[in-house]
SEZA-454623 format. One record per residue (C-alpha): residue in one letter; residue number from 1; y negated, x, z negated. Coordinates in steps of 0.5 Angstrom, whole numbers. Each point is the difference from the previous one (the first is absolute). Example, Ala and Ser with C-alpha at 12.3 -4.5 7.8 and 13.67 -1.06 7.14 Angstrom:
<drenmis>
residu = A num = 1 yy = 9 xx = 25 zz = -16
residu = S num = 2 yy = -7 xx = 2 zz = 2
</drenmis>
This chain:
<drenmis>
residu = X num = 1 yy = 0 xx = 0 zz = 0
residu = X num = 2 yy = -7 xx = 3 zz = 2
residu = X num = 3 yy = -4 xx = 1 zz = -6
residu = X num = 4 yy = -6 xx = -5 zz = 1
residu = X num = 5 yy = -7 xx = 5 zz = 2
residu = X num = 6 yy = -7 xx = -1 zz = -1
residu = X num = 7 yy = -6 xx = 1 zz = 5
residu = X num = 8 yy = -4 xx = 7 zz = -1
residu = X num = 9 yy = -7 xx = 1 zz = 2
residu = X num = 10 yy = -4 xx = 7 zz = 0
residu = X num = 11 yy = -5 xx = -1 zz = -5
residu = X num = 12 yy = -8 xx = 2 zz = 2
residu = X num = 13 yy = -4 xx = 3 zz = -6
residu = X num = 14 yy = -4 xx = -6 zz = 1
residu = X num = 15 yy = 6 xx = -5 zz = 0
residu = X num = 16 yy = 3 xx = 5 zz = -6
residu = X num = 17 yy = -6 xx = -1 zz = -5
residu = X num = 18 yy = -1 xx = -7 zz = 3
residu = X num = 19 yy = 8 xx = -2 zz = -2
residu = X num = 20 yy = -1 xx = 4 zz = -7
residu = X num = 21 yy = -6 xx = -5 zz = -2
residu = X num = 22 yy = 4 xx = -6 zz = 1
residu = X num = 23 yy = 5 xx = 3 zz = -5
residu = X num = 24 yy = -5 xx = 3 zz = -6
residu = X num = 25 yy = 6 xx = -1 zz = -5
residu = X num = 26 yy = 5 xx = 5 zz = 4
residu = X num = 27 yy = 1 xx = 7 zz = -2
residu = X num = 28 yy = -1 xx = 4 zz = 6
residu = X num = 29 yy = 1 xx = 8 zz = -1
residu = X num = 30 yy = -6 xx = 4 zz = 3
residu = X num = 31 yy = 6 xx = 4 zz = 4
residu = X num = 32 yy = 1 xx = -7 zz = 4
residu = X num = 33 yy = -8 xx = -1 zz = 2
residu = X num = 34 yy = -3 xx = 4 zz = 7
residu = X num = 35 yy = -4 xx = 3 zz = -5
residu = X num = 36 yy = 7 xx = 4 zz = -1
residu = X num = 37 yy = 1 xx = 1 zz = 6
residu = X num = 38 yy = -6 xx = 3 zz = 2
residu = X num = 39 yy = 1 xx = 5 zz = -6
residu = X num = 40 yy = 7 xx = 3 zz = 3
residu = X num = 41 yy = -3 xx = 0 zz = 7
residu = X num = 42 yy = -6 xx = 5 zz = -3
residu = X num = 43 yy = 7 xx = 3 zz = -3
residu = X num = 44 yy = 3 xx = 1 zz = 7
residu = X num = 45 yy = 5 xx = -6 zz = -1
residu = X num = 46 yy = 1 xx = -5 zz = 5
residu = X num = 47 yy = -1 xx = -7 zz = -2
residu = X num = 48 yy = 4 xx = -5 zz = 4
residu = X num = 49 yy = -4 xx = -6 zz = -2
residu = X num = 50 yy = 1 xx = -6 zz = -5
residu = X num = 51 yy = 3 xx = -7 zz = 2
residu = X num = 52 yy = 0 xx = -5 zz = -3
residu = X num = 53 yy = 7 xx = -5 zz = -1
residu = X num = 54 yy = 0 xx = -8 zz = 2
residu = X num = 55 yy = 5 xx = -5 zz = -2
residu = X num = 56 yy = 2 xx = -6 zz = 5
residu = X num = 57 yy = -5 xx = -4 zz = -4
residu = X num = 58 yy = -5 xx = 4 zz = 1
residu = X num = 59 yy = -2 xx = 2 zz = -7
residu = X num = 60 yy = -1 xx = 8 zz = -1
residu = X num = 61 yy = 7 xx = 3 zz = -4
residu = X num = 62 yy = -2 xx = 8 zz = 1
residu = X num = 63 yy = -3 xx = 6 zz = 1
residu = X num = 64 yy = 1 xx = 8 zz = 2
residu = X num = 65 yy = -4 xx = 5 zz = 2
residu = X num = 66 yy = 4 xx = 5 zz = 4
residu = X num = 67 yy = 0 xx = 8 zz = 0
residu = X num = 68 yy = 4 xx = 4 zz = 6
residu = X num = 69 yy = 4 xx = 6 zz = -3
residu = X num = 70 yy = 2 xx = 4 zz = 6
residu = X num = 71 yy = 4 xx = 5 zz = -5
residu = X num = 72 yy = 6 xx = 4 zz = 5
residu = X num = 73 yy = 6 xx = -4 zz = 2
residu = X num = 74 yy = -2 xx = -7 zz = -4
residu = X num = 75 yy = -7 xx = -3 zz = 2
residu = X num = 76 yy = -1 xx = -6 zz = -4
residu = X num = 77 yy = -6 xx = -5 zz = -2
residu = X num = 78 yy = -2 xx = 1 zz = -7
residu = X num = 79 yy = -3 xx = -6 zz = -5
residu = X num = 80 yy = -3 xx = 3 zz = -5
residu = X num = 81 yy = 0 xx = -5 zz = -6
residu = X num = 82 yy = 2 xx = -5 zz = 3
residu = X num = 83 yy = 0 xx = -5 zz = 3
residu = X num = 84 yy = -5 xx = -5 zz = -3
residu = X num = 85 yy = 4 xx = -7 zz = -2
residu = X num = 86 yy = -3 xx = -7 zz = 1
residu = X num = 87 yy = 4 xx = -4 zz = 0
residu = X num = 88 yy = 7 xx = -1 zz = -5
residu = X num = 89 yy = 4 xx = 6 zz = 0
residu = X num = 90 yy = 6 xx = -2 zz = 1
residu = X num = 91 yy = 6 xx = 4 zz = 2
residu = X num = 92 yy = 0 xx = -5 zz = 6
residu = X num = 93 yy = -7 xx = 1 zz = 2
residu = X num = 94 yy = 1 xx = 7 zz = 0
residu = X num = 95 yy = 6 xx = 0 zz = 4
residu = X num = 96 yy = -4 xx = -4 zz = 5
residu = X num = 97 yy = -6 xx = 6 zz = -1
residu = X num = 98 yy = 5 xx = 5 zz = 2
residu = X num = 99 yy = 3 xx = -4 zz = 6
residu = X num = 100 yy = -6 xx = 0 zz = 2
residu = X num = 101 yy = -4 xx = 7 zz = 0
residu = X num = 102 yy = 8 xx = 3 zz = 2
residu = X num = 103 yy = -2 xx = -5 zz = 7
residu = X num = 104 yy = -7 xx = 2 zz = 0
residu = X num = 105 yy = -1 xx = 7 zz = 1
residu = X num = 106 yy = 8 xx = 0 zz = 3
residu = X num = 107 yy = -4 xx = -3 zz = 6
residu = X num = 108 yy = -7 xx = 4 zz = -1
residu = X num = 109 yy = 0 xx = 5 zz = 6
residu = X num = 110 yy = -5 xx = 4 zz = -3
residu = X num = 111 yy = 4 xx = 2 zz = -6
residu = X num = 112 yy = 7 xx = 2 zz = 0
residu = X num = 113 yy = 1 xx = 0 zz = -8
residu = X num = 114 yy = 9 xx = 3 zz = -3
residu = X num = 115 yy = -2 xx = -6 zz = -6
residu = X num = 116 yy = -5 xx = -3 zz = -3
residu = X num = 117 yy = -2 xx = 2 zz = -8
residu = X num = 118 yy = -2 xx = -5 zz = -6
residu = X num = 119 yy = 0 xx = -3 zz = -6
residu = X num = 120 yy = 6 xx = -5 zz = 0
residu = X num = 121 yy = 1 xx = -5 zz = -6
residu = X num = 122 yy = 7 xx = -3 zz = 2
residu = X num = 123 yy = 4 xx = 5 zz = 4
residu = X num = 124 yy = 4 xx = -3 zz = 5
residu = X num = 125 yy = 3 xx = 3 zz = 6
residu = X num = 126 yy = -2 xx = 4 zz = 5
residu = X num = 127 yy = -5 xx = 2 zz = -6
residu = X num = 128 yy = 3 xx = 7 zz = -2
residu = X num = 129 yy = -2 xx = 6 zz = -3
residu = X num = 130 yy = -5 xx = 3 zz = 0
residu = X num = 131 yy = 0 xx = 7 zz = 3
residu = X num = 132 yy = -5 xx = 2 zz = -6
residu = X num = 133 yy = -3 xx = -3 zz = -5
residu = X num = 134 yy = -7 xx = -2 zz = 0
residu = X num = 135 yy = -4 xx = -4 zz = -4
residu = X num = 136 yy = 1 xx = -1 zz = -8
residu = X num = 137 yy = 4 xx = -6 zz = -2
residu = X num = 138 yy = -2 xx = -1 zz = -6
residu = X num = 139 yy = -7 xx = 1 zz = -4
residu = X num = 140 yy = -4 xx = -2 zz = -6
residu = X num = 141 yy = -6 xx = -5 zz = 1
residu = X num = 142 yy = -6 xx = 0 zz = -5
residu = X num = 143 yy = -3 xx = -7 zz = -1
residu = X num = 144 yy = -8 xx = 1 zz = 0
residu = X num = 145 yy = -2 xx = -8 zz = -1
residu = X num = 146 yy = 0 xx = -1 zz = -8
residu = X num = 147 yy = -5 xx = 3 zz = -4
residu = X num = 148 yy = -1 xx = 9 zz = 0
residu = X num = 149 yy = 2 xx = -1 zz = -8
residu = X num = 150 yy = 6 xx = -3 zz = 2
residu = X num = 151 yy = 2 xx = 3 zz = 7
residu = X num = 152 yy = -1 xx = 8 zz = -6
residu = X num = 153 yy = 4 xx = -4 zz = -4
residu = X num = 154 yy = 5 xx = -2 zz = 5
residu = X num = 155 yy = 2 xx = 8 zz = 0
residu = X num = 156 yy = 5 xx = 3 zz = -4
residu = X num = 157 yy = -3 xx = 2 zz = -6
residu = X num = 158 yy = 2 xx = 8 zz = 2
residu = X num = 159 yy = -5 xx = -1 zz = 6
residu = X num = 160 yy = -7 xx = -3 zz = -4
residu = X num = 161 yy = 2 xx = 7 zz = -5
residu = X num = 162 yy = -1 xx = 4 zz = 5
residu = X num = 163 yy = -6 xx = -4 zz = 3
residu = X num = 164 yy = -3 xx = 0 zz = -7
residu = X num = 165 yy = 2 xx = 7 zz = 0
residu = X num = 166 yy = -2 xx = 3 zz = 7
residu = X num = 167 yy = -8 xx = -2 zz = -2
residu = X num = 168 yy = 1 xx = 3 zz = -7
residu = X num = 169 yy = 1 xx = 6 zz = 4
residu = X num = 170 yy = -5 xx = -1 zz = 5
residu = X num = 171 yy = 2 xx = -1 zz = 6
residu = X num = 172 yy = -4 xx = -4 zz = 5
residu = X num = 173 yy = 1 xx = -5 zz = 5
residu = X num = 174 yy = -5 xx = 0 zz = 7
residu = X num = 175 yy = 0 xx = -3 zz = 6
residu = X num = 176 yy = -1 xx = 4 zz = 6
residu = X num = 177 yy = -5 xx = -2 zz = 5
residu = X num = 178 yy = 2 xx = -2 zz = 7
residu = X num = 179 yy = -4 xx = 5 zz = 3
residu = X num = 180 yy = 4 xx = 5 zz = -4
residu = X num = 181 yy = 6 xx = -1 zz = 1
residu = X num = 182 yy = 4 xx = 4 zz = 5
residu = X num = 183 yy = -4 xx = 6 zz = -4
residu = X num = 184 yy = 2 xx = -1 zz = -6
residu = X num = 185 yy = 7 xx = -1 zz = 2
residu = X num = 186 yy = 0 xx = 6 zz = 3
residu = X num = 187 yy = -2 xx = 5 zz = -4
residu = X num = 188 yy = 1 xx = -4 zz = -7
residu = X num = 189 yy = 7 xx = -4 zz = 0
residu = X num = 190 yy = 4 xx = 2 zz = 7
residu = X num = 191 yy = 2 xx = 6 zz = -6
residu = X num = 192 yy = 2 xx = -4 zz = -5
residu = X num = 193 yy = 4 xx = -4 zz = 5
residu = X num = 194 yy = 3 xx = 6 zz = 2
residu = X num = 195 yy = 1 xx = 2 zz = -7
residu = X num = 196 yy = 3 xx = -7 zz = -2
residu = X num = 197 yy = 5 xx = 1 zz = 7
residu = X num = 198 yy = 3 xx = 6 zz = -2
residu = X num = 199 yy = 1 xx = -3 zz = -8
residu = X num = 200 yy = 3 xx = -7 zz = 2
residu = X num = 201 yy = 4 xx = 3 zz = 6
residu = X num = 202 yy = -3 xx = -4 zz = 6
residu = X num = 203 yy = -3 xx = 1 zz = 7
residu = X num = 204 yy = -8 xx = -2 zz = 0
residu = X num = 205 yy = -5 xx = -1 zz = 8
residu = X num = 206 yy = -3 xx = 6 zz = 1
residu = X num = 207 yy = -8 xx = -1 zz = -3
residu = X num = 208 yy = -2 xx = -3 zz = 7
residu = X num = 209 yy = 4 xx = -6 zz = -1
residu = X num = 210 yy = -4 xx = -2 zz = -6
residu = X num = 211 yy = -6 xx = 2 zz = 3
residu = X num = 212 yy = 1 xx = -5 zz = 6
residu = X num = 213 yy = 3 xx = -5 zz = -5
residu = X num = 214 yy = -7 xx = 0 zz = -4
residu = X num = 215 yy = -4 xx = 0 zz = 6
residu = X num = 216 yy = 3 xx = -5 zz = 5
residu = X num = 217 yy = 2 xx = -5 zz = -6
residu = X num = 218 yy = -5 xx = 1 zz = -5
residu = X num = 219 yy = -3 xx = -7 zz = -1
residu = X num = 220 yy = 7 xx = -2 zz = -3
residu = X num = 221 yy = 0 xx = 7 zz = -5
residu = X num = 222 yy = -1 xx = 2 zz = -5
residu = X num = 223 yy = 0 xx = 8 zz = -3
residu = X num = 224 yy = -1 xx = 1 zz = -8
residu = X num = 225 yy = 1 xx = 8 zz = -3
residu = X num = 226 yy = 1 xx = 1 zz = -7
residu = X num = 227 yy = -4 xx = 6 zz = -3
residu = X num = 228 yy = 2 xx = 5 zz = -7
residu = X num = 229 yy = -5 xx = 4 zz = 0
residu = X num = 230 yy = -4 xx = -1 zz = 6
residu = X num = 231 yy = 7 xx = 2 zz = 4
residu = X num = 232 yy = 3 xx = -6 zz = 5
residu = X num = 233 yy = 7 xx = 1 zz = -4
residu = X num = 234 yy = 3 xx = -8 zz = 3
residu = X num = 235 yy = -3 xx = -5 zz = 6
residu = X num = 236 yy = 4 xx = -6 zz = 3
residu = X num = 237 yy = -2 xx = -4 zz = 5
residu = X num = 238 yy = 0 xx = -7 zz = 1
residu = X num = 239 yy = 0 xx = -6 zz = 6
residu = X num = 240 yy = -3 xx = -6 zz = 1
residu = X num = 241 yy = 2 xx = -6 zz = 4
residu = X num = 242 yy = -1 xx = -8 zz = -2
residu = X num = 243 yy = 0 xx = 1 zz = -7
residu = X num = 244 yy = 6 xx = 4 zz = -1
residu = X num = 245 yy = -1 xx = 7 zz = -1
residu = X num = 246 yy = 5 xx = 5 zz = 0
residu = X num = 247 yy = 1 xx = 7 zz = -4
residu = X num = 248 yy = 2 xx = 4 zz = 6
residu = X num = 249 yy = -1 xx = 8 zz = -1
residu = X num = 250 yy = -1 xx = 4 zz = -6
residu = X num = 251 yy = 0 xx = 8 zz = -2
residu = X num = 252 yy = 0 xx = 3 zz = -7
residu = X num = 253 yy = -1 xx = 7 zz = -3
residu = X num = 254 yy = 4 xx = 4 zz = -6
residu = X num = 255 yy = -7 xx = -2 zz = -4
residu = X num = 256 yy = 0 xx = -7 zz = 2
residu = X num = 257 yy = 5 xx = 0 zz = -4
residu = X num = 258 yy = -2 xx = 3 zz = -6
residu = X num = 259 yy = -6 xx = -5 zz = 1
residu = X num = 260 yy = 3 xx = -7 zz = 1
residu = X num = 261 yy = -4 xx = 1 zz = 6
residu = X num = 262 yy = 5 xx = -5 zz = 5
residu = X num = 263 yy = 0 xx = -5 zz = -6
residu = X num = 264 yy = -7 xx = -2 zz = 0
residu = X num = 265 yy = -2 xx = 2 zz = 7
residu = X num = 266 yy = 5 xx = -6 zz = 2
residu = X num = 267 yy = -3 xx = -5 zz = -6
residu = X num = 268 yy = -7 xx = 1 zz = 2
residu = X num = 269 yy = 3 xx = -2 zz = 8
residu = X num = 270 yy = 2 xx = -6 zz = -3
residu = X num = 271 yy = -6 xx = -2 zz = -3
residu = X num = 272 yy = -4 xx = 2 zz = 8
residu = X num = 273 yy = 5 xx = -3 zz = 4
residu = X num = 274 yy = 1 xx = -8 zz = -6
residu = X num = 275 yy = -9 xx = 1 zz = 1
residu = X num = 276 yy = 1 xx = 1 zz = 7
residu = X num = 277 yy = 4 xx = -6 zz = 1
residu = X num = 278 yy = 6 xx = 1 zz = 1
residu = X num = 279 yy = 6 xx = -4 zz = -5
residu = X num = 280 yy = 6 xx = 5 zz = 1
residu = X num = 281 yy = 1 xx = 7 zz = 1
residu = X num = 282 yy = 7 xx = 3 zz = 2
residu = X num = 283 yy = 2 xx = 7 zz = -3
residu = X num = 284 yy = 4 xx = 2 zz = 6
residu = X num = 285 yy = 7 xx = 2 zz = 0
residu = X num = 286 yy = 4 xx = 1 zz = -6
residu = X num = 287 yy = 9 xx = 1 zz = -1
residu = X num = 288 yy = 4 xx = -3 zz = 3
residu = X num = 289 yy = 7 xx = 1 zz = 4
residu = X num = 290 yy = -2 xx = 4 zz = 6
residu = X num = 291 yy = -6 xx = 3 zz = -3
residu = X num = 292 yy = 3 xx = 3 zz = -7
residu = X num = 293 yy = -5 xx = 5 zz = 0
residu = X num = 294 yy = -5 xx = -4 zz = -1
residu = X num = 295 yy = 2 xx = 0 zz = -8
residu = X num = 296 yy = -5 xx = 5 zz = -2
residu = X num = 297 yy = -6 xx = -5 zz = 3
residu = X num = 298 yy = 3 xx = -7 zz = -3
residu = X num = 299 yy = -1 xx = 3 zz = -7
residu = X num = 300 yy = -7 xx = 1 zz = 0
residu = X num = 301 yy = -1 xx = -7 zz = 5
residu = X num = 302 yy = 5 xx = -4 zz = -6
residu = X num = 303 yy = -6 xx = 2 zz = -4
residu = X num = 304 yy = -5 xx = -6 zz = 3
residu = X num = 305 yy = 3 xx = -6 zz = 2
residu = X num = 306 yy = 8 xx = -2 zz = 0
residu = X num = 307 yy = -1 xx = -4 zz = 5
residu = X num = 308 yy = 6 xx = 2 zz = 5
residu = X num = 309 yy = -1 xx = -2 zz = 7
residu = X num = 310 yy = 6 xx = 1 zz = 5
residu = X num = 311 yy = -2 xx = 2 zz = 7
residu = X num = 312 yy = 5 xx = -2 zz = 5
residu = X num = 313 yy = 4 xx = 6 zz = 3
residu = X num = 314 yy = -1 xx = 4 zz = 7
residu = X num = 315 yy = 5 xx = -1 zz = 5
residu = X num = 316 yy = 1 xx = 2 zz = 7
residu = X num = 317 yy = 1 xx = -6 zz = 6
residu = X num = 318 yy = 4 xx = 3 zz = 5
residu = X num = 319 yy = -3 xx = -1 zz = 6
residu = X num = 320 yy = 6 xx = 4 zz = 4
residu = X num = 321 yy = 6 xx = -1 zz = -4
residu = X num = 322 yy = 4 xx = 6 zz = 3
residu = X num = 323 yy = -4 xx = 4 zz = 0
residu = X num = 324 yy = -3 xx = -1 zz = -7
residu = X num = 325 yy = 8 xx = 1 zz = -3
residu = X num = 326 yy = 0 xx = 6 zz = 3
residu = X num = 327 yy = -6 xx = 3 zz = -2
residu = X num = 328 yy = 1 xx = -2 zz = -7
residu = X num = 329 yy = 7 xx = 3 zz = 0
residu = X num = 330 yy = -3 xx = 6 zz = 2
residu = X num = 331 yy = -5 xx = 0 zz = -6
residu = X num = 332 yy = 5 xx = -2 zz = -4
residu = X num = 333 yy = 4 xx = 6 zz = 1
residu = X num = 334 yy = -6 xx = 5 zz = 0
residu = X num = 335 yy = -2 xx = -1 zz = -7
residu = X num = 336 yy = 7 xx = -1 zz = -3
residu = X num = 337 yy = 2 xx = 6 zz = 4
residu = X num = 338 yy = 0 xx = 7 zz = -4
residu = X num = 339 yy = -2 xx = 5 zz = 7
residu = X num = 340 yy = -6 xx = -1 zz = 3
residu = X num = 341 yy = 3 xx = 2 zz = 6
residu = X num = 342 yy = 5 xx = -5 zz = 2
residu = X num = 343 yy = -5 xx = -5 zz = -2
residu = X num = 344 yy = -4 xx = 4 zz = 6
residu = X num = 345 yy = 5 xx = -1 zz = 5
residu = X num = 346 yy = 1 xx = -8 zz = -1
residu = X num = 347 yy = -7 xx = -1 zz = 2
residu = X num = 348 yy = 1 xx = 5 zz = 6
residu = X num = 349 yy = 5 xx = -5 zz = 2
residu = X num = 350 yy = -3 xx = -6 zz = -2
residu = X num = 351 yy = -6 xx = -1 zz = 6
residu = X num = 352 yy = 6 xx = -1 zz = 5
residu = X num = 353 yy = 4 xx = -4 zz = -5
residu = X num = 354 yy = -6 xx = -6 zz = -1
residu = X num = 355 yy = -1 xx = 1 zz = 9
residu = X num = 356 yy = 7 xx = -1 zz = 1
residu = X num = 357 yy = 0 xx = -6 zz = -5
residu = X num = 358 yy = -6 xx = -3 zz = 0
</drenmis>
């Protein structure tokens, strides 16, 4: 039985912002706006558009904005945090939601993508994978509408010591000027961003992907220091959109820590963005099962909010189902394999195995 399917529209910005208007209550993630989209353009990316999703009865039921990825042997279009529901999400809803885009860009001649990539909440073949993991699956929300007393007194009681502490010892909280951001950033925390890498294990952008963040979406941002003594020892940077407002990148220095820098630094951003008008803050990723290392970060989030949202899972829609099998046997091999040479010679071979398959 062909599983039902929806009618998609390719999205203007006009017709972006118009559609969002109508739906003031829903939640739309700045990474699923044109806005967005400009920024991984200025970043060398390749937006692909975004389309909306109709029912037979006309009644809006979705939306997603598409990226291109063009890494070797598995090109793919990306939904970045997304997509963005409007209508009931069920497992049937989403089923005809991957019936449909598989259809959609299957018949799109300009675009010839191994899968497509997002956030599914009911799993259903031929949903899969993925390939890698993307986006977090769970995270803490920081509810910012009761009163500042009571937002303070949410916090674990560990958390307003160490804010009552960190201004006993000093530590001062500013608002960067706009004008100053790509500056300060560069010559005061894209070092401490780098200290907090090595510290913590990860990876981070290069300074210039801050910088073009900053500067290309900076009317959704903001970007406040903690000072010890004069000296940038923490920063965090926040979004904006539709009253919804999210903690997305931050660095802290050894002395931030001796300070409680990052616990009043956070508290103050929560008292600019309630003041601003936004109702909610999301603190970003914290542990889960594909992301156990993120059990460091979960202990310091726990400490503002028990609030526990659960962010559907990432998955791969095959697009060319044969092909996709062989390329994730491939992969699959290659990580498990203990010799880095005999996962290089399976992907020698697999460039033929997926024309002759395809």
């Amino acid at each position: 039985m062909t599983p039902q399917s929806y009618r998609s529209q390719q999205l203007t910005d006009h017709e972006f912002e118009a559609l969002a208007k109508e739906h003031p209550d829903t939640v739309i993630p700045l990474e699923q706006t044109p806005m967005w989209a400009r920024f991984e353009k200025r970043l060398g990316r390749d937006p692909y558009g975004i389309w909306a999703y109709y029912d037979d009865a006309g009644q809006l039921v979705a939306l997603a904005s598409y990226l291109r990825s063009q890494r070797k042997l598995r090109p793919s279009l990306v939904v970045v945090n997304g997509p963005v529901w409007f209508a009931e999400r069920t497992a049937d809803a989403e089923v005809a939601l991957v019936a449909t885009v598989r259809r959609q860009f299957r018949d799109d001649p300009a675009v010839d993508p191994l899968y497509v990539r997002m956030q599914v909440a009911h799993p259903a073949p031929p949903v899969t994978g993925p390939l890698e993991h993307g986006w977090y699956e769970r995270e803490i929300v920081v509810d910012l509408t009761p009163d500042e007393d009571a937002i303070f007194a949410a916090f674990r009681s560990n958390a307003r010591n160490l804010v009552r502490k960190a201004r006993k010892l000093g530590v001062e909280v500013r608002s960067i000027e706009r004008s100053r951001w790509a500056e300060v950033f560069r010559t005061e925390l894209y070092p401490i961003l780098q200290e907090t890498a090595a510290r913590d294990g990860f990876t981070s952008f290069d300074s210039g992907y801050y910088e073009t963040l900053l500067d290309e979406l900076g009317e959704h941002l903001r970007l406040m220091v903690a000072y010890a003594d004069g000296r940038a020892v923490s920063w965090l940077i926040t979004t904006e959109y539709r009253g919804y407002a999210v903690y997305y990148f931050a660095g802290s220095s050894a002395d931030a820590r001796k300070t409680n820098a990052p616990y009043l630094l956070l508290w103050e951003a929560f008292r600019e963005l309630k003041a601003a008008g936004n109702s909610a803050c999301g603190l970003t990723g914290i542990e889960s099962e594909n992301y156990p290392s993120l059990a460091n970060v979960t202990t310091f989030k726990r400490n503002f909010s028990k609030t526990v949202v659960t962010v559907p899972t990432t998955y791969d829609i095959p697009l060319h189902p044969a092909r996709y099998r062989i390329l994730a046997a491939v992969l699959a091999a290659r990580r498990e394999m203990p010799g880095r040479a005999r996962a290089v010679g399976a992907l020698r071979g697999l460039p033929g195995r997926l024309r002759r398959r395809g």
